[in-house]
Gaussian input, Z-matrix of N, CA and C with variables (Angstrom, degrees):
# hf/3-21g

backbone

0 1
 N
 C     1     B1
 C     2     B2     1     A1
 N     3     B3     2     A2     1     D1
 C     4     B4     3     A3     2     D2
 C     5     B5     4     A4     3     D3
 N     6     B6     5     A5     4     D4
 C     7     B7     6     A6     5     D5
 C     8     B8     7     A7     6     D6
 N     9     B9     8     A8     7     D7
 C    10    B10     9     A9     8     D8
 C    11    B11    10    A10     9     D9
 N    12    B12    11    A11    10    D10
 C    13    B13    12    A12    11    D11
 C    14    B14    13    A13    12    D12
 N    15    B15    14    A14    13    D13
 C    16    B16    15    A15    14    D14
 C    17    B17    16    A16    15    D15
 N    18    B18    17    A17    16    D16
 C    19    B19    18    A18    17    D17
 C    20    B20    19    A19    18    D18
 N    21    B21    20    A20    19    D19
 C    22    B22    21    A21    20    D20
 C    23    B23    22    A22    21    D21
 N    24    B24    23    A23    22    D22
 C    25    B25    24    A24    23    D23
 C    26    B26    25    A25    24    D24
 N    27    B27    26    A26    25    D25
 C    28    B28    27    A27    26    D26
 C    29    B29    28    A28    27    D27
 N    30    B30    29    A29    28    D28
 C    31    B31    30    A30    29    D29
 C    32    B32    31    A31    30    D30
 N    33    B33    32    A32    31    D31
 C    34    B34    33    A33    32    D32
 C    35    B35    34    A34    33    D33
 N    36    B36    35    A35    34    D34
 C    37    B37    36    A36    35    D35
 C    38    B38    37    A37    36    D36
 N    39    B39    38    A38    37    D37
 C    40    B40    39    A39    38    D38
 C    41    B41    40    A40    39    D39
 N    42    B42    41    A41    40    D40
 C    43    B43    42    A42    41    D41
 C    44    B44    43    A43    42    D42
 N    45    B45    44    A44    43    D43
 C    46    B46    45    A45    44    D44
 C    47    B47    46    A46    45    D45
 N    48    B48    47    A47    46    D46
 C    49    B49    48    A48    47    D47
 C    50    B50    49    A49    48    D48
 N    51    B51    50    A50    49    D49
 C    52    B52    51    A51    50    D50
 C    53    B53    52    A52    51    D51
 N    54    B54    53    A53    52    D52
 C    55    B55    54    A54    53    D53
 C    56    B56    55    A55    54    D54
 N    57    B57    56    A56    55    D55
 C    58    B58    57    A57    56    D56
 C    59    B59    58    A58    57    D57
 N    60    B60    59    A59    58    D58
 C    61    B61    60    A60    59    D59
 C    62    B62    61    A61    60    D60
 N    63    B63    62    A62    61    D61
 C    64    B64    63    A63    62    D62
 C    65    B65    64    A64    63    D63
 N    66    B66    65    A65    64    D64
 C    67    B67    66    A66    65    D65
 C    68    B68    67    A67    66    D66
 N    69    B69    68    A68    67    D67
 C    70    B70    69    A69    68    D68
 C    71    B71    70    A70    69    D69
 N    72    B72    71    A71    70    D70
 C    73    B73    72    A72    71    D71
 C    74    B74    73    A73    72    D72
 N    75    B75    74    A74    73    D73
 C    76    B76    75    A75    74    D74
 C    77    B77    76    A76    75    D75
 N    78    B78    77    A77    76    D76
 C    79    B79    78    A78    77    D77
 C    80    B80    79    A79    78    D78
 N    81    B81    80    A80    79    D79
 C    82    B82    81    A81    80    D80
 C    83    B83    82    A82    81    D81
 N    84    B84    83    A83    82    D82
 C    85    B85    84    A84    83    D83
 C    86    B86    85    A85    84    D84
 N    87    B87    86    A86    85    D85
 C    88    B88    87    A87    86    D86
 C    89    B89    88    A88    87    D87
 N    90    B90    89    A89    88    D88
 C    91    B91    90    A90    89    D89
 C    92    B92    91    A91    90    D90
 N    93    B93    92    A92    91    D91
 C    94    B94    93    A93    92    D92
 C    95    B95    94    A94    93    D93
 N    96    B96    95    A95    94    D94
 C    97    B97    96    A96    95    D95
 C    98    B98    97    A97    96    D96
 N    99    B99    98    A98    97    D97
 C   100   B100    99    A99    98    D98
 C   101   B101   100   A100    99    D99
 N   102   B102   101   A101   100   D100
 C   103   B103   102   A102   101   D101
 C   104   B104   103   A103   102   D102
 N   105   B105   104   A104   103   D103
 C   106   B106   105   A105   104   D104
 C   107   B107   106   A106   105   D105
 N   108   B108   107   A107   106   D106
 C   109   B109   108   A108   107   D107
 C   110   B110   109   A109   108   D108
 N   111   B111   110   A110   109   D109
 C   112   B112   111   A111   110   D110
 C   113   B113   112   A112   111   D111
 N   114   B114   113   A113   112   D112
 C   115   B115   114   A114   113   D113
 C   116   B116   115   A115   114   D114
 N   117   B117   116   A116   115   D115
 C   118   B118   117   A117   116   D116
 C   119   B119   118   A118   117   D117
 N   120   B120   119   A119   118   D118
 C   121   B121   120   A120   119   D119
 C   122   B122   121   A121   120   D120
 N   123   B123   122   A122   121   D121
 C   124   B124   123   A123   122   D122
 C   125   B125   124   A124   123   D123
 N   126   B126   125   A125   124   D124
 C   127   B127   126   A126   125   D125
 C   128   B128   127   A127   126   D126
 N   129   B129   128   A128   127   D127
 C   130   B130   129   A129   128   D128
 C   131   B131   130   A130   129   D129
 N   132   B132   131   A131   130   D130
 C   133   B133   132   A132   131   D131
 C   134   B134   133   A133   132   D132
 N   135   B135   134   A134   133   D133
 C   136   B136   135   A135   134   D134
 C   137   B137   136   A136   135   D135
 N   138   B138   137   A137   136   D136
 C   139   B139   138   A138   137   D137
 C   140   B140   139   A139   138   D138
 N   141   B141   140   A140   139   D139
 C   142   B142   141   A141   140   D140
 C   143   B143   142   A142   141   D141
 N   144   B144   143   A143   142   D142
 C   145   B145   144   A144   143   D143
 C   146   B146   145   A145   144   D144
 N   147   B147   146   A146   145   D145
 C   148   B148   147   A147   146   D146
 C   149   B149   148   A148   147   D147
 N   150   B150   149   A149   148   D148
 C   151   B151   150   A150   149   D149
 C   152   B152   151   A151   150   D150
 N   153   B153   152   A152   151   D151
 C   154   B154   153   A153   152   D152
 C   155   B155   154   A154   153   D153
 N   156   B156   155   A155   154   D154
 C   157   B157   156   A156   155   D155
 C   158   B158   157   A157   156   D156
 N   159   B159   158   A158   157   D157
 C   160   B160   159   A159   158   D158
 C   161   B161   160   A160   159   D159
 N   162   B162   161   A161   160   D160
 C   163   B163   162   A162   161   D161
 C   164   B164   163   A163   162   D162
 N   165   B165   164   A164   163   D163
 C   166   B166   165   A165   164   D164
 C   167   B167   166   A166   165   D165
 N   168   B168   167   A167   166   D166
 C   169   B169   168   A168   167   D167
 C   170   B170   169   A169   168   D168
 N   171   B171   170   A170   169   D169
 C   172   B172   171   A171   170   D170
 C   173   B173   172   A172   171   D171
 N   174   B174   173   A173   172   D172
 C   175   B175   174   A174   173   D173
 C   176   B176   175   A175   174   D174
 N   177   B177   176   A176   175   D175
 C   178   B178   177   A177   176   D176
 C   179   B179   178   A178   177   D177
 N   180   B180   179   A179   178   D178
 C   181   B181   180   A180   179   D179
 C   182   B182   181   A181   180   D180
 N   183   B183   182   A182   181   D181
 C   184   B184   183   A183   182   D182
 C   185   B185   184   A184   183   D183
 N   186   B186   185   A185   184   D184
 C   187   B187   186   A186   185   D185
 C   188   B188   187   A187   186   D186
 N   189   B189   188   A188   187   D187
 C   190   B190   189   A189   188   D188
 C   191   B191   190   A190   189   D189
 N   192   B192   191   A191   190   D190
 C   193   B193   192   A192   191   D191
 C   194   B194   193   A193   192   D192
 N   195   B195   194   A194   193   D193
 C   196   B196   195   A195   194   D194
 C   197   B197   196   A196   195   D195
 N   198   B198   197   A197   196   D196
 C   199   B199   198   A198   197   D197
 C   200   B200   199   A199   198   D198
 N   201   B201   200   A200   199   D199
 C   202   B202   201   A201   200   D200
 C   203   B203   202   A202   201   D201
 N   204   B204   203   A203   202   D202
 C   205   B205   204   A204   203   D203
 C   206   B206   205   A205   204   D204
 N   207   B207   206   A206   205   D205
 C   208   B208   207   A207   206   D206
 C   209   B209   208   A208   207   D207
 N   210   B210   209   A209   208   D208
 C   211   B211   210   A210   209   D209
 C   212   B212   211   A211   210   D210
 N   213   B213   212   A212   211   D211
 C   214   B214   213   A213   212   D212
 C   215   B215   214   A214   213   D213
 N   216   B216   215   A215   214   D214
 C   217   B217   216   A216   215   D215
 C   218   B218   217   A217   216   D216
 N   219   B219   218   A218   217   D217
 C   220   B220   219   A219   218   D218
 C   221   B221   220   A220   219   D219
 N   222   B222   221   A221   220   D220
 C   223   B223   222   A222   221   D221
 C   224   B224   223   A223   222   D222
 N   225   B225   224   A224   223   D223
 C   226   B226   225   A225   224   D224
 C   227   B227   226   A226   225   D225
 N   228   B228   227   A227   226   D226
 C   229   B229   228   A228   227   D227
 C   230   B230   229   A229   228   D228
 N   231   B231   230   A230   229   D229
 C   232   B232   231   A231   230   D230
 C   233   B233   232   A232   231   D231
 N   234   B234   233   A233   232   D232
 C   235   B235   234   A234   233   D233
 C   236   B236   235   A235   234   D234
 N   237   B237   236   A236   235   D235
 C   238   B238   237   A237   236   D236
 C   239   B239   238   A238   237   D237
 N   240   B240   239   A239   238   D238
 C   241   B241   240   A240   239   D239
 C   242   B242   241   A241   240   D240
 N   243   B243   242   A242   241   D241
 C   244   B244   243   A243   242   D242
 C   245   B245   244   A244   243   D243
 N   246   B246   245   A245   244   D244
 C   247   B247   246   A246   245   D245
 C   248   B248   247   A247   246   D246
 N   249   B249   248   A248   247   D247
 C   250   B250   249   A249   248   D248
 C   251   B251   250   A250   249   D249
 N   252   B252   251   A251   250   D250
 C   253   B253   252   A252   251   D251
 C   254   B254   253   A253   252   D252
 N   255   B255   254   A254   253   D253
 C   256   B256   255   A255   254   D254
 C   257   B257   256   A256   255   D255
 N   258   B258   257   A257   256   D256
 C   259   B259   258   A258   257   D257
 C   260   B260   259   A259   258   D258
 N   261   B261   260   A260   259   D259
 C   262   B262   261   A261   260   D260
 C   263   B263   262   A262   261   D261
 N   264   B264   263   A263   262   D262
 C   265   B265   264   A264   263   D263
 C   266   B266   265   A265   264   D264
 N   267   B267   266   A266   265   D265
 C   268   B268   267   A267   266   D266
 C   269   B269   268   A268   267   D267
 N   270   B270   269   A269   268   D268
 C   271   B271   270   A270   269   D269
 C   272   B272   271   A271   270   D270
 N   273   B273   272   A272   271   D271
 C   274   B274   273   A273   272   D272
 C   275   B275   274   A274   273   D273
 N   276   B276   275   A275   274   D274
 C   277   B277   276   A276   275   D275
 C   278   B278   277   A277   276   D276
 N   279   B279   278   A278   277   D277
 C   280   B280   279   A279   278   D278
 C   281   B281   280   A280   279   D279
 N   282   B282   281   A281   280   D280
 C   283   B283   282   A282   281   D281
 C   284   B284   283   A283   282   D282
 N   285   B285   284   A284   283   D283
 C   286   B286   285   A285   284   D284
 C   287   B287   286   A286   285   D285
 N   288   B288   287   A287   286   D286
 C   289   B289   288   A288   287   D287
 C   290   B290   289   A289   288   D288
 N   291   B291   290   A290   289   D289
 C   292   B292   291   A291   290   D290
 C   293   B293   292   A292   291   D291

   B1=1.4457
   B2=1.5193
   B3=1.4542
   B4=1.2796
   B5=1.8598
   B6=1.5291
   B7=1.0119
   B8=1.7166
   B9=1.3858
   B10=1.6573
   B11=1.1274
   B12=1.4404
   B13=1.1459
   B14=1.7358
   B15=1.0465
   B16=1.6318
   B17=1.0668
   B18=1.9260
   B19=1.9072
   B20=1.8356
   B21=1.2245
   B22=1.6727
   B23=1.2964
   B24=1.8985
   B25=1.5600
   B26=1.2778
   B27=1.3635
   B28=1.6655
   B29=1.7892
   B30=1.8027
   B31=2.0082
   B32=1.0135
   B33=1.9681
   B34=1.1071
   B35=1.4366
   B36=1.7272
   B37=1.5942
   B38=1.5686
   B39=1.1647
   B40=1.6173
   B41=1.2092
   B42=1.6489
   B43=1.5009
   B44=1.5944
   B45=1.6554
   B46=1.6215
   B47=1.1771
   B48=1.4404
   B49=2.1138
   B50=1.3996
   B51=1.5313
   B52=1.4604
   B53=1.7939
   B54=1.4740
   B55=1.3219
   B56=1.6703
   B57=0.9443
   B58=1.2845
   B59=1.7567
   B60=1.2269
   B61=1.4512
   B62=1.9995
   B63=0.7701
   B64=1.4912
   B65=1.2273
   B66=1.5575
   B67=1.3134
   B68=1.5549
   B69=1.2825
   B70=1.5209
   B71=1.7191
   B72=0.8201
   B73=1.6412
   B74=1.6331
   B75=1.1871
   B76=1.5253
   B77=1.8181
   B78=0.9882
   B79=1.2055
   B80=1.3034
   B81=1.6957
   B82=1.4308
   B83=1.4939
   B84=1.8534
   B85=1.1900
   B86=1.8339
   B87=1.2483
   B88=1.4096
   B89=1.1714
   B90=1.0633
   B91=1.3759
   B92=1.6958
   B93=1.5201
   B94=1.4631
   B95=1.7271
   B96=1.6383
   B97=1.7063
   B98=1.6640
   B99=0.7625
   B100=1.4003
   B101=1.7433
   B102=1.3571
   B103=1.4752
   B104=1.7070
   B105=1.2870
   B106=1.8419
   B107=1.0162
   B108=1.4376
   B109=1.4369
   B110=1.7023
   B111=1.2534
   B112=1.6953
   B113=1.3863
   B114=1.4975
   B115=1.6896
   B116=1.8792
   B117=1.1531
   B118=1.6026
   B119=1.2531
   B120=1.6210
   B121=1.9768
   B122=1.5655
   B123=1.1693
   B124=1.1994
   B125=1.8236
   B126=1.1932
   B127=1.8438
   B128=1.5349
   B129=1.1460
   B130=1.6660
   B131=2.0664
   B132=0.9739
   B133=1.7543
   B134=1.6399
   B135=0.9656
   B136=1.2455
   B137=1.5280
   B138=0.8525
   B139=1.8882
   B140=1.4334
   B141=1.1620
   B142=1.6640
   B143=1.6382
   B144=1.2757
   B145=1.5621
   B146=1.2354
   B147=1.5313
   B148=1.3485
   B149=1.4490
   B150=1.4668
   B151=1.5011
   B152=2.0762
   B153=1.4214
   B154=1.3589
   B155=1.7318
   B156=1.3669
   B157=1.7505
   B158=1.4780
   B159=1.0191
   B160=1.3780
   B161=1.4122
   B162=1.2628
   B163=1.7101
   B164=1.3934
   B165=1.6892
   B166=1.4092
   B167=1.5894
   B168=1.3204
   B169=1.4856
   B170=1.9259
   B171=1.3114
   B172=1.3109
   B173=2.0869
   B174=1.4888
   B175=1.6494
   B176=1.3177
   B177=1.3159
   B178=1.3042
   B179=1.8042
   B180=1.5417
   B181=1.7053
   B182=1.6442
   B183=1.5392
   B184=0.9584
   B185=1.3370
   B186=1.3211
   B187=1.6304
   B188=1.7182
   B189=1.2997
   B190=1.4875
   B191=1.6458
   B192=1.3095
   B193=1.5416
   B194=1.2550
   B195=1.7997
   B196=1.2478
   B197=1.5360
   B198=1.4643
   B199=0.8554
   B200=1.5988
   B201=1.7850
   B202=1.0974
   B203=1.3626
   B204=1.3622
   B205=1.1982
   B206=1.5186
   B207=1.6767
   B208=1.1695
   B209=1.6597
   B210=1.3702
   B211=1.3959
   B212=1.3861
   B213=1.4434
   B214=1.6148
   B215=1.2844
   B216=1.3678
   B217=1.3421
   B218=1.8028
   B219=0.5164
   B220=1.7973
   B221=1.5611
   B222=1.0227
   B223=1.4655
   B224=1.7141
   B225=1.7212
   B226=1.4733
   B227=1.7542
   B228=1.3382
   B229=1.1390
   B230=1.8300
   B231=0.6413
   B232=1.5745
   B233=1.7120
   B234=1.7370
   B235=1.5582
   B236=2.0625
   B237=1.2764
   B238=1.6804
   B239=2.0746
   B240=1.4994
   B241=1.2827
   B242=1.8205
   B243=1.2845
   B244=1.3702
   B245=1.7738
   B246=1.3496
   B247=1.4109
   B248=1.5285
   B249=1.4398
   B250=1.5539
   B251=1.5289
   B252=1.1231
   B253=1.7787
   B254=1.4494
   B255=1.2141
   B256=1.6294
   B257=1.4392
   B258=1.4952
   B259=1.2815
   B260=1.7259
   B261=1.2130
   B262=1.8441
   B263=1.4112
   B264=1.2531
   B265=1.1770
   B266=1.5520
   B267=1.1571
   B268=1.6841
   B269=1.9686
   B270=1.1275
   B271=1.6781
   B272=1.1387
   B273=0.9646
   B274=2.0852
   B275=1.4582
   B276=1.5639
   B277=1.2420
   B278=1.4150
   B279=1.2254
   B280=1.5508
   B281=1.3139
   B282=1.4473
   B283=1.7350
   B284=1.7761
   B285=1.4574
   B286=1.3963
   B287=1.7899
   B288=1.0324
   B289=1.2140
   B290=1.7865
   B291=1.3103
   B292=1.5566
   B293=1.7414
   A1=110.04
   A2=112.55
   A3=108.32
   A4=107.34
   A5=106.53
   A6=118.12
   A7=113.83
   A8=132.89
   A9=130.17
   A10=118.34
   A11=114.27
   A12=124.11
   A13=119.16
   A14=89.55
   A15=94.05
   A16=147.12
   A17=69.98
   A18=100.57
   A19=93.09
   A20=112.59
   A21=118.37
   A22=117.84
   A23=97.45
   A24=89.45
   A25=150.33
   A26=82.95
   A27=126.95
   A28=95.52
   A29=97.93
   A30=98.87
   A31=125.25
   A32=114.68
   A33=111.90
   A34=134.45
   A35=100.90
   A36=110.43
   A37=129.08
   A38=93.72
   A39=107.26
   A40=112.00
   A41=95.81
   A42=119.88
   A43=115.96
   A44=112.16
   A45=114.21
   A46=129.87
   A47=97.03
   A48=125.01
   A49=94.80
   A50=111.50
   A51=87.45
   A52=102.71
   A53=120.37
   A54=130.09
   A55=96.67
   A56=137.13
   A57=132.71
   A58=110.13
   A59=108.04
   A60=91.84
   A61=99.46
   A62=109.89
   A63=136.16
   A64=135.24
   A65=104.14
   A66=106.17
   A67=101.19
   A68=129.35
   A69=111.21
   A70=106.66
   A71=128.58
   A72=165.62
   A73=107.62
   A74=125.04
   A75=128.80
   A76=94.78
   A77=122.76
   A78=127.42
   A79=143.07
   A80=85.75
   A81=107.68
   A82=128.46
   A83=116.16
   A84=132.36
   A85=91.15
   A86=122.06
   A87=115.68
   A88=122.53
   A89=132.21
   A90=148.25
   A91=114.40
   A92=115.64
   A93=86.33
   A94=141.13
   A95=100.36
   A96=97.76
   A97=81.60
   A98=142.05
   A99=127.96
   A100=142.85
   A101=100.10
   A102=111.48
   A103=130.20
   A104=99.01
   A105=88.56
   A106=116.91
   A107=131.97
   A108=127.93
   A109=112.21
   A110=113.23
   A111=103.12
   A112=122.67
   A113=100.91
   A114=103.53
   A115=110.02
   A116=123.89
   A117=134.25
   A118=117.70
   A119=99.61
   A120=104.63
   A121=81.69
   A122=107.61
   A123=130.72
   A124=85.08
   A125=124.32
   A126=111.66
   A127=105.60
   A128=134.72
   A129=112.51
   A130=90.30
   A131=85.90
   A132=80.20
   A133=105.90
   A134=129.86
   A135=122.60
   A136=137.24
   A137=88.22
   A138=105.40
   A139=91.60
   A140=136.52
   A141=128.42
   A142=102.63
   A143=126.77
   A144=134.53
   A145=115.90
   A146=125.84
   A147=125.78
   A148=141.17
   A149=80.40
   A150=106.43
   A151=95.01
   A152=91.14
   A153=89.01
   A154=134.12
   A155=98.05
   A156=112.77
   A157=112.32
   A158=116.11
   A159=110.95
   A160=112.69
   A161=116.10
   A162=117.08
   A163=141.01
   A164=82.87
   A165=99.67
   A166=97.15
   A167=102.27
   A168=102.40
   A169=123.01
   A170=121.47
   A171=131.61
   A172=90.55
   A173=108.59
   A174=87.05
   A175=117.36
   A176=138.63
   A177=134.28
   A178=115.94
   A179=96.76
   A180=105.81
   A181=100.50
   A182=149.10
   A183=140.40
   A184=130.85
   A185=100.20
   A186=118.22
   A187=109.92
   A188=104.73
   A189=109.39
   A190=111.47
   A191=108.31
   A192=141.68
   A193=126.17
   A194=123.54
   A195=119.14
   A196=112.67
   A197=134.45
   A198=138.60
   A199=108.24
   A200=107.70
   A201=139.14
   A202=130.03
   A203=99.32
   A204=113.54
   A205=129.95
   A206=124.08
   A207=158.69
   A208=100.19
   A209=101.57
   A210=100.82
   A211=97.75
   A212=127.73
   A213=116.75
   A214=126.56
   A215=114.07
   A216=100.22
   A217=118.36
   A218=95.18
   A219=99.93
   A220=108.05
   A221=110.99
   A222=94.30
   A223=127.85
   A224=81.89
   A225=93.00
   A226=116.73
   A227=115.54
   A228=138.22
   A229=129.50
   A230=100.98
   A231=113.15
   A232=142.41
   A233=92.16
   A234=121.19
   A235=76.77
   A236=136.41
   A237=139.29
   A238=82.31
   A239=98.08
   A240=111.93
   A241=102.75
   A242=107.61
   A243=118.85
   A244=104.62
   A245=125.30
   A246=148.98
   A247=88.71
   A248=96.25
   A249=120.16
   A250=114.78
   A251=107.20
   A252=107.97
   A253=118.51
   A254=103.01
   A255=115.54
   A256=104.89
   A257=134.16
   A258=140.65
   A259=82.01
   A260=105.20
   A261=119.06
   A262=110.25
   A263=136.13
   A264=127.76
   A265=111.59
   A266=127.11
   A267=130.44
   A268=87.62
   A269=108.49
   A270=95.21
   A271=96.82
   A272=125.71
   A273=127.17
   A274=112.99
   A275=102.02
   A276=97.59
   A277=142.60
   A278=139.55
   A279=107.55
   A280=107.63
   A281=103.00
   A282=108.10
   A283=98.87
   A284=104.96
   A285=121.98
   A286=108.74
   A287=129.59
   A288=126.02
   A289=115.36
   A290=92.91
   A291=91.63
   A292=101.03
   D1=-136.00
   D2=-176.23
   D3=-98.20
   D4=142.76
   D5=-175.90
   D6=-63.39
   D7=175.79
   D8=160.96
   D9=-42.78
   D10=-48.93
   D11=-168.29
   D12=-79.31
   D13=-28.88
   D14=168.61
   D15=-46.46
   D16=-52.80
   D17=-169.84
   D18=-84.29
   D19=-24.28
   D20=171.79
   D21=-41.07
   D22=-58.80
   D23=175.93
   D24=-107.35
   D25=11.70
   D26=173.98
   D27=-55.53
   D28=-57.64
   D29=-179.29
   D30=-82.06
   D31=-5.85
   D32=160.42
   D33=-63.44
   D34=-55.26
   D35=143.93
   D36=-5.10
   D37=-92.08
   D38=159.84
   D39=-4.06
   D40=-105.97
   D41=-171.94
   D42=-28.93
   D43=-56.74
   D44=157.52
   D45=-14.06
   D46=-67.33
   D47=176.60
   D48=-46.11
   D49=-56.85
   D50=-144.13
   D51=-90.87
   D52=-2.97
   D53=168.70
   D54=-74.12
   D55=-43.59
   D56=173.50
   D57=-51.09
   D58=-58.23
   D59=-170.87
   D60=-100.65
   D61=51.27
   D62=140.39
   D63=-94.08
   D64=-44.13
   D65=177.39
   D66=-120.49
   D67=27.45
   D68=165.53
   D69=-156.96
   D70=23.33
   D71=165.25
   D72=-68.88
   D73=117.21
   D74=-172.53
   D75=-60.80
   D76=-18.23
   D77=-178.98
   D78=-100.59
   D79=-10.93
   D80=174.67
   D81=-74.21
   D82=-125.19
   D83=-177.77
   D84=-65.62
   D85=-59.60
   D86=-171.71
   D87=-38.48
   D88=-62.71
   D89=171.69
   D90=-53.64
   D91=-51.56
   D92=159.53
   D93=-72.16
   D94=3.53
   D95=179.57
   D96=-112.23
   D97=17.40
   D98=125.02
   D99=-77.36
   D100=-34.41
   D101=146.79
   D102=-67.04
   D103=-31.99
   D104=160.13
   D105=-86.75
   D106=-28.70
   D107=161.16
   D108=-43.33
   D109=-78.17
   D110=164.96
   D111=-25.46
   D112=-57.78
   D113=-169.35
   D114=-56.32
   D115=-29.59
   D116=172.90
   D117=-66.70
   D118=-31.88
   D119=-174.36
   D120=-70.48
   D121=-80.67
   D122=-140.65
   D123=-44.13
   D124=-67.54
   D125=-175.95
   D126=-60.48
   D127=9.83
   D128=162.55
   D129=-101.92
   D130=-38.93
   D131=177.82
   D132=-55.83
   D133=-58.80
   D134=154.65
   D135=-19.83
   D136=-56.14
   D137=-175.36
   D138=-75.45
   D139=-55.71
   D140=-167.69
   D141=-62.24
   D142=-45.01
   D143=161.79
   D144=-50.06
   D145=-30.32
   D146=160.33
   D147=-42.00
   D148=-48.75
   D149=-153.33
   D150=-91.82
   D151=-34.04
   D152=170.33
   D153=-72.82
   D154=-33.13
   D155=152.91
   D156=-53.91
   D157=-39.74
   D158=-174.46
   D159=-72.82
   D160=-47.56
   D161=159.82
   D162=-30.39
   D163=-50.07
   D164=174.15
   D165=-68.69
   D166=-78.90
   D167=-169.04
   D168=-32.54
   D169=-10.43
   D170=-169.86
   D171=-109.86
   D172=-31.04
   D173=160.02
   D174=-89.12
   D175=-28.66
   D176=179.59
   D177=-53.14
   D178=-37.74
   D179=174.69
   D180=-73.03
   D181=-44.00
   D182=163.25
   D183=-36.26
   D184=-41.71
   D185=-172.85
   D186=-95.32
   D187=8.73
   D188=-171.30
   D189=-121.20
   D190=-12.35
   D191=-178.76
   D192=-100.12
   D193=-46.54
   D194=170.21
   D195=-147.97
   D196=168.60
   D197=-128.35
   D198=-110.24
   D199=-21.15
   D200=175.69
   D201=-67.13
   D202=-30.19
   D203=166.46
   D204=-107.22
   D205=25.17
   D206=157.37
   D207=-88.86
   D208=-53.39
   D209=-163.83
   D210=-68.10
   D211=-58.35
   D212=177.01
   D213=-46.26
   D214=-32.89
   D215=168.15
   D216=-91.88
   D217=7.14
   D218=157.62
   D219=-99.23
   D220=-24.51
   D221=163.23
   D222=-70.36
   D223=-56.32
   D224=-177.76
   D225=-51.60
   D226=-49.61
   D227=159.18
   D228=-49.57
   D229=-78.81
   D230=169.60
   D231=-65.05
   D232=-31.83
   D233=161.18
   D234=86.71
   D235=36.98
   D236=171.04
   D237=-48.95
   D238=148.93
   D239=161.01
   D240=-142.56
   D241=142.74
   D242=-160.22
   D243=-99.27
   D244=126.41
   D245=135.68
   D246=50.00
   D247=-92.44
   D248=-177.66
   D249=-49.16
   D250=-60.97
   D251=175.72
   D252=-8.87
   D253=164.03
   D254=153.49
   D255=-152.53
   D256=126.76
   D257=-144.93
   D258=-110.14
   D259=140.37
   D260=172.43
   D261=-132.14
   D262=106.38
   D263=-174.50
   D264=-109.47
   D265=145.81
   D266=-135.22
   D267=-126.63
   D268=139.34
   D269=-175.89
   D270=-145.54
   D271=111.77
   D272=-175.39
   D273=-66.31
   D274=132.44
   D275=163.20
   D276=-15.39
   D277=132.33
   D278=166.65
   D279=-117.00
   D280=170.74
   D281=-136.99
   D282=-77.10
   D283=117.14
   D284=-178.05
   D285=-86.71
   D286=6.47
   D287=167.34
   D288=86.95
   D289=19.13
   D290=-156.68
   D291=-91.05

């Protein structure tokens, strides 16, 4: 049949092939350092969405609790001026050539 050497490089063969389409195989090595690449975006994309839910969620409890912090954001937002107030609005010169 086949000699040692044959059958040697007969599995050397092989093994090659199939290290070849391991590492150059649309399915192979490429594709998984492309899937951890995704998998990293996608958890820092995450984490920035986190952190921003959490914001919100820490103003929604503000704004759900006291009355003060409705009113600021109607200020900040809306330009709200309160009862008492007196609103002064400041308007710069415009440029007279001087």
């Amino acid at each position: 049949m086949f000699g040692s050497r044959t059958l040697l490089l007969i599995l050397a063969l092989t093994g090659l092939g199939l290290q070849g389409q391991l590492w150059f195989a649309d399915d192979g090595h490429r594709k998984t350092l492309k899937l951890r690449a995704a998998v990293a975006e996608q958890r820092a994309d995450n984490e920035v969405l986190r952190s921003r839910n959490q914001a919100l969620d820490a103003e929604v409890i503000n704004l759900k609790q006291g009355r003060d912090a409705a009113e600021e954001r109607a200020r900040t937002d809306l330009g709200m001026i309160g009862e008492s107030e007196t609103f002064y609005q400041v308007v710069p010169l415009a440029d007279a050539g001087w």
